[in-house]
C-alpha positions in Angstrom: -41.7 -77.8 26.0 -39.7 -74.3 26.0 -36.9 -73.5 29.0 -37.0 -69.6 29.1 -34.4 -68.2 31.1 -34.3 -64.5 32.5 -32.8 -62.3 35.6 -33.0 -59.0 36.7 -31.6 -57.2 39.4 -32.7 -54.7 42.2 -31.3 -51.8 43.8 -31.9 -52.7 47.1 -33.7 -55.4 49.2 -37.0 -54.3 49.7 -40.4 -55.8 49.1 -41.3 -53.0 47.0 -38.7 -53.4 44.9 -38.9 -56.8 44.3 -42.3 -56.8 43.5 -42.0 -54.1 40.7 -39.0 -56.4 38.9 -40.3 -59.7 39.2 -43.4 -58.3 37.5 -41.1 -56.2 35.3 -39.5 -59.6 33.7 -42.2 -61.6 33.8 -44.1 -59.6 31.9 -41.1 -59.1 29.4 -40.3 -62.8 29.0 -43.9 -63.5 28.0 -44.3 -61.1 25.4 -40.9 -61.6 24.1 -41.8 -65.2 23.9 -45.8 -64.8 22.9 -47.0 -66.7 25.7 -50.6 -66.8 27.0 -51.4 -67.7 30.2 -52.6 -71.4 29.7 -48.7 -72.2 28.0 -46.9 -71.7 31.7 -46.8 -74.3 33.6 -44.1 -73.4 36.0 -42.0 -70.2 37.1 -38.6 -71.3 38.9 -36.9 -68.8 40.9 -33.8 -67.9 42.5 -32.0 -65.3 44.2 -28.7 -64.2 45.6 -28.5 -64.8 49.6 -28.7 -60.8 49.7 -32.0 -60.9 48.6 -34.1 -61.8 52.0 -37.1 -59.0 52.1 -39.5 -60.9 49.9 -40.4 -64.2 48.3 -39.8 -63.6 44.4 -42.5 -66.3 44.1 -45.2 -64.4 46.0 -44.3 -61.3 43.8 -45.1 -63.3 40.7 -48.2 -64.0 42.2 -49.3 -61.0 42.7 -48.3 -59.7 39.3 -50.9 -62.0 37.8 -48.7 -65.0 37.4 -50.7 -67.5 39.5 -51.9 -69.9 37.5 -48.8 -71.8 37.3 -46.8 -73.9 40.0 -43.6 -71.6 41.5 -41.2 -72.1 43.3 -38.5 -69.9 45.0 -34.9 -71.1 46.5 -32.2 -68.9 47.7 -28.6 -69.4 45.9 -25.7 -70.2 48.0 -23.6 -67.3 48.9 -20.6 -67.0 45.7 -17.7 -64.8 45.8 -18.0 -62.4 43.0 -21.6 -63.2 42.0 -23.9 -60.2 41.0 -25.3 -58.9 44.1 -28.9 -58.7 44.6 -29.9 -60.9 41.3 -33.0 -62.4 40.7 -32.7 -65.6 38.2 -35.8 -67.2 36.4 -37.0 -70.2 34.3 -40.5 -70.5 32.6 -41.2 -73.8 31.5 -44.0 -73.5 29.1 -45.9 -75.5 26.3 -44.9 -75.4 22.8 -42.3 -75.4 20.7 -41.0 -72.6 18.5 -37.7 -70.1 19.2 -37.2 -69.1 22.9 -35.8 -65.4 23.3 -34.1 -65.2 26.9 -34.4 -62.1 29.1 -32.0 -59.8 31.1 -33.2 -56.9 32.3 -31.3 -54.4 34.4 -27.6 -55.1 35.8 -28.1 -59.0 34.8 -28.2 -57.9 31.2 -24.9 -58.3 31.6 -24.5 -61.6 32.3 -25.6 -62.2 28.7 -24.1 -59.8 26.6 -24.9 -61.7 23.4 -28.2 -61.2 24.3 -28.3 -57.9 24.5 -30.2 -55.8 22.0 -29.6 -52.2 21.1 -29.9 -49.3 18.8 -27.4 -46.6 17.4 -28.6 -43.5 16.6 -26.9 -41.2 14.2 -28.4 -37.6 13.2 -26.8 -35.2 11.2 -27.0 -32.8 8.3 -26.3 -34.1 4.7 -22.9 -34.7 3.7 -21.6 -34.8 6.9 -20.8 -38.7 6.6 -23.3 -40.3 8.5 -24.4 -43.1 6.0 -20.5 -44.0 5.4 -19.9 -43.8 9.2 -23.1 -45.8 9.5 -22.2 -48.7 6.8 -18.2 -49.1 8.2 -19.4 -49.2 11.7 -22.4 -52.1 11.2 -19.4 -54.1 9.9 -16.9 -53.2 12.6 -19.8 -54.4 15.1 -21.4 -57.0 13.1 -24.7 -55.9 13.5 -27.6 -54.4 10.8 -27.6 -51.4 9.2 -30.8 -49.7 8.3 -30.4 -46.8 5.7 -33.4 -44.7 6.5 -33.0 -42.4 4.2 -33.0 -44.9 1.1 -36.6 -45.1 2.5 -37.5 -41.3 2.0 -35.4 -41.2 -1.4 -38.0 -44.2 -2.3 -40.9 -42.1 -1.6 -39.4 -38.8 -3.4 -38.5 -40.9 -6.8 -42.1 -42.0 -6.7 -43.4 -38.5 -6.2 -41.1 -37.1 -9.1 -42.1 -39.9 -11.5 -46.2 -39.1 -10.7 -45.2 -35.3 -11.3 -46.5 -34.8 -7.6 -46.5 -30.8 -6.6 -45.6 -31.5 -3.2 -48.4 -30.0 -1.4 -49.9 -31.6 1.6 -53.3 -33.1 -0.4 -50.7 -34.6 -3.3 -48.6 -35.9 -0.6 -51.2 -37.9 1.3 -52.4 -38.8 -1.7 -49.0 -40.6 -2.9 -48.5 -41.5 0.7 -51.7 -43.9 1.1 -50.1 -45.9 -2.3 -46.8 -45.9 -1.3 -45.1 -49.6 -1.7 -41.9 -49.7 -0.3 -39.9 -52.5 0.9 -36.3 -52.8 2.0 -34.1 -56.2 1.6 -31.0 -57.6 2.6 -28.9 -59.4 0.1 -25.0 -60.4 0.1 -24.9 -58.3 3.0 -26.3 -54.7 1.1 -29.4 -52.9 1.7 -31.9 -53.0 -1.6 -34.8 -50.6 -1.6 -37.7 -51.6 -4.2 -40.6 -49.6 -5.4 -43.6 -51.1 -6.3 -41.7 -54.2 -6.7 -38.3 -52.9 -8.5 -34.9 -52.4 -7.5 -34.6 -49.1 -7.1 -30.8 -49.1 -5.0 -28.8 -46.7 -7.2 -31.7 -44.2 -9.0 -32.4 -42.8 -5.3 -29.2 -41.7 -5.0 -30.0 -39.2 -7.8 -28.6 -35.5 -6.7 -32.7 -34.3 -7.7 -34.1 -37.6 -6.0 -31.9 -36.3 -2.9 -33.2 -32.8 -2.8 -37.1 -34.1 -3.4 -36.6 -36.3 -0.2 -35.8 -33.2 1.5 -39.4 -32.0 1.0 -40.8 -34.8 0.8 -39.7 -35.9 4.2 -41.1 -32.5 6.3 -44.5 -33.9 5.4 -46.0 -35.9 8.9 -47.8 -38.7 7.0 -44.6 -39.8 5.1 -42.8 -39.4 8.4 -44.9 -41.7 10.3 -45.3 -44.0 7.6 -41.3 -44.6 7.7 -41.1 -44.5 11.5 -43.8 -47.0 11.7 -41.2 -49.1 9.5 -38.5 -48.2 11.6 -38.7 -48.7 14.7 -40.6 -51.9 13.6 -37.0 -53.6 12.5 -35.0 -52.2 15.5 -37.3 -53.3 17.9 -36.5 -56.8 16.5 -32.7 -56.6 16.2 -29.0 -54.6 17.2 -28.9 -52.4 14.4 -28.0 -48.6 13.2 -30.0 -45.9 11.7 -28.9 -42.8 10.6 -31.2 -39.8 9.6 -32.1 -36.4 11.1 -34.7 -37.1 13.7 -33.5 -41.0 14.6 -32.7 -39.8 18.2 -35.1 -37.4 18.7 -38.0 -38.8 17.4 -37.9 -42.3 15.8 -35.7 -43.8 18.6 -35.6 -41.6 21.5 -34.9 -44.1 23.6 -32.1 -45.6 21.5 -29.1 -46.6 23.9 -26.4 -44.6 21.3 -26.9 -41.6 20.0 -24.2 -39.5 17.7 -25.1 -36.1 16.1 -22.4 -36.3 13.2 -21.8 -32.7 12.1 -19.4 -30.7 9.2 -18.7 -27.1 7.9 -21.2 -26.8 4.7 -17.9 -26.0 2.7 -16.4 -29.3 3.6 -19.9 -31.6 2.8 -19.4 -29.5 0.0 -16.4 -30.5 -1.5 -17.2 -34.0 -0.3 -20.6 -34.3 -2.6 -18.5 -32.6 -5.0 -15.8 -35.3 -5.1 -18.4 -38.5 -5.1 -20.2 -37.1 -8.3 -17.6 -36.7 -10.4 -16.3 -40.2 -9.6 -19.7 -41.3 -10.7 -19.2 -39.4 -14.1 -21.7 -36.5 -13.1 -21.2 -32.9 -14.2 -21.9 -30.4 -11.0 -21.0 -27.6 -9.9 -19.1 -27.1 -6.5 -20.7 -23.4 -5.6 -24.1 -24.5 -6.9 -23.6 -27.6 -4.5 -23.1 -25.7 -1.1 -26.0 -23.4 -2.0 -28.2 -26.7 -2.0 -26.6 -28.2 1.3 -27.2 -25.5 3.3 -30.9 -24.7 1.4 -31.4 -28.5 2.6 -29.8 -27.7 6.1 -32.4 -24.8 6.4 -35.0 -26.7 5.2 -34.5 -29.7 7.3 -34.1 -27.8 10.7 -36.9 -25.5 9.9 -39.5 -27.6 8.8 -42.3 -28.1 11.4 -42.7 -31.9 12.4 -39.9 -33.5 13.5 -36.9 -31.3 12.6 -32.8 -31.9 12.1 -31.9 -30.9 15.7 -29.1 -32.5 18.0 -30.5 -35.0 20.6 -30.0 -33.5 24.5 -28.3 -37.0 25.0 -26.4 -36.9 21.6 -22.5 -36.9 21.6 -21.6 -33.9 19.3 -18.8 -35.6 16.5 -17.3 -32.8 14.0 -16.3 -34.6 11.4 -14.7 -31.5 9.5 -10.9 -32.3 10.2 -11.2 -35.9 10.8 -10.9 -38.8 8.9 -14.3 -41.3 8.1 -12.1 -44.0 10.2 -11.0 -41.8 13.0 -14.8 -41.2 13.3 -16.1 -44.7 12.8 -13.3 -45.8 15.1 -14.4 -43.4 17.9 -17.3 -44.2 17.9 -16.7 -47.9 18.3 -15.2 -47.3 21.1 -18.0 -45.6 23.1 -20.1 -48.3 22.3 -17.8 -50.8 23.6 -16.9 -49.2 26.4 -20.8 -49.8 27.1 -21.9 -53.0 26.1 
């Protein structure tokens, strides 16, 4: 037998209100935990002595939950509790992982519970991926390098000589094998079944996924992907469209930004520490041809979420950013 715990909380005491979170949780703590109807065999309730509108019980009965025995009590009156909180248990067949549930103001009653998603856009070379990598191990939590994704599906169209027209692209896209594992802690990206980690990072692999990327069935093949893995875990993405349109309802959002001159110098500097000949001028001619073609392009384009908190990283450090940042999200969670 499984003991799955859950609360919400209301706004105010009224039956209406009642009835749409009861249902609200219910509903979440059976899908979270892949119940079927037959599995509960009881629904325990309690609530907070300002709760005295509406029988929590009766509203689980009338969101479909009747099948079941439940039961409703009132909790003693507690200095300092959460006001207007509505606690449940679901005692249900079967054995397996139980995922609790806290929805509302009780989520914070279980902050180790709580799930969330970091969203950080931005044009290339601004920093994101560092910003994203240093900040997954301040928190502790996954970091999911989307664009290792799209590099994965550019390498593949250069090594099949693809043209890059819409017909060659669906073409590659239906073939496309790409999966990403975690290992000691690192991100690995295979293709067709091989390590591909350090050829996508390529400068021509880098400008391919540029193009590559405007094209809608590659986008919605790596969304699907996506928000597949942070809908199972905390994690950060970083990208050009994660809070617009991969994750728009991501609870962080950052649009990490730089002067083209400064993203620049930065590319600049990481190539020739990896032994590669480049040219600085030729360099900023291809960030802001990327920049133009990456906020031009027709699906889902590099803009800055409406919700996004705007970080110019042009005069500040990659910890002074990573460390701000931090600090919003803990201010929240």
């Amino acid at each position: 037998m499984r003991a799955i715990r859950g609360a919400t909380t209301i706004s105010k005491d009224c039956a209406e209100e009642i009835r749409s979170s009861v249902g609200e949780l219910l509903c979440e703590m059976r899908d979270a935990n892949n119940l079927c109807v037959g599995q509960i065999l009881c629904i325990l309730f309690s609530n907070t002595s300002d709760i005295v509108s509406f029988y929590p019980a009766k509203a689980a009965r009338e969101a479909g939950f009747s099948d079941c025995a439940l039961y409703s009590s009132a909790e003693p009156e507690i200095l300092g509790a959460l006001p207007l909180c509505i606690r449940v248990m679901i005692l249900a067949e079967g054995d397996g992982p139980v995922r609790h549930v806290y929805l509302r103001g009780a989520a914070g009653l279980r902050k180790d519970l709580r799930r969330y998603a970091v969203a950080l856009d931005g044009p290339s070379g601004s920093g994101k991926s560092t910003v994203a990598k240093l900040l997954s191990k301040e928190l502790g939590v996954l970091y999911l390098d989307t664009g290792a994704m799209y590099r994965a599906c550019a390498l593949k169209a250069l090594s099949e000589h693809c043209d890059f027209t819409e017909q060659s692209v669906e073409k590659l896209c239906s073939s496309l094998d790409i999966k990403v594992k975690y290992e000691q802690g690192a991100q690995h990206t295979f293709l067709d079944g091989e390590d591909v980690s350090d050829e996508i990072r390529r400068n021509e692999v880098s400008m391919a996924a540029s193009k590559i990327s405007a094209f809608r069935c590659i986008r919605e093949k790596m969304v699907e992907m996506q928000r597949r893995i942070a809908g199972e875990q905390t994690c950060i993405l970083d990208g050009r469209d994660i809070g617009t349109a991969v994750l728009p309802n991501a609870e962080f959002k950052f649009y990490i930004t730089a002067d083209a001159a400064v993203r620049a110098e930065r590319r600049y500097k990481e190539l020739l520490a990896k032994g590669e000949s480049v040219d600085l001028e030729k360099l900023r001619e291809e960030i802001e041809a990327r920049d133009k073609n990456d906020s031009t392009r027709e699906f889902s384009p590099l803009r800055k979420a409406d919700d996004a908190v705007l970080i110019d990283t042009s005069g500040l450090t990659i910890e002074e950013v990573v460390a701000l940042i931090k600090k919003k999200i803990q201010e929240a969670v």
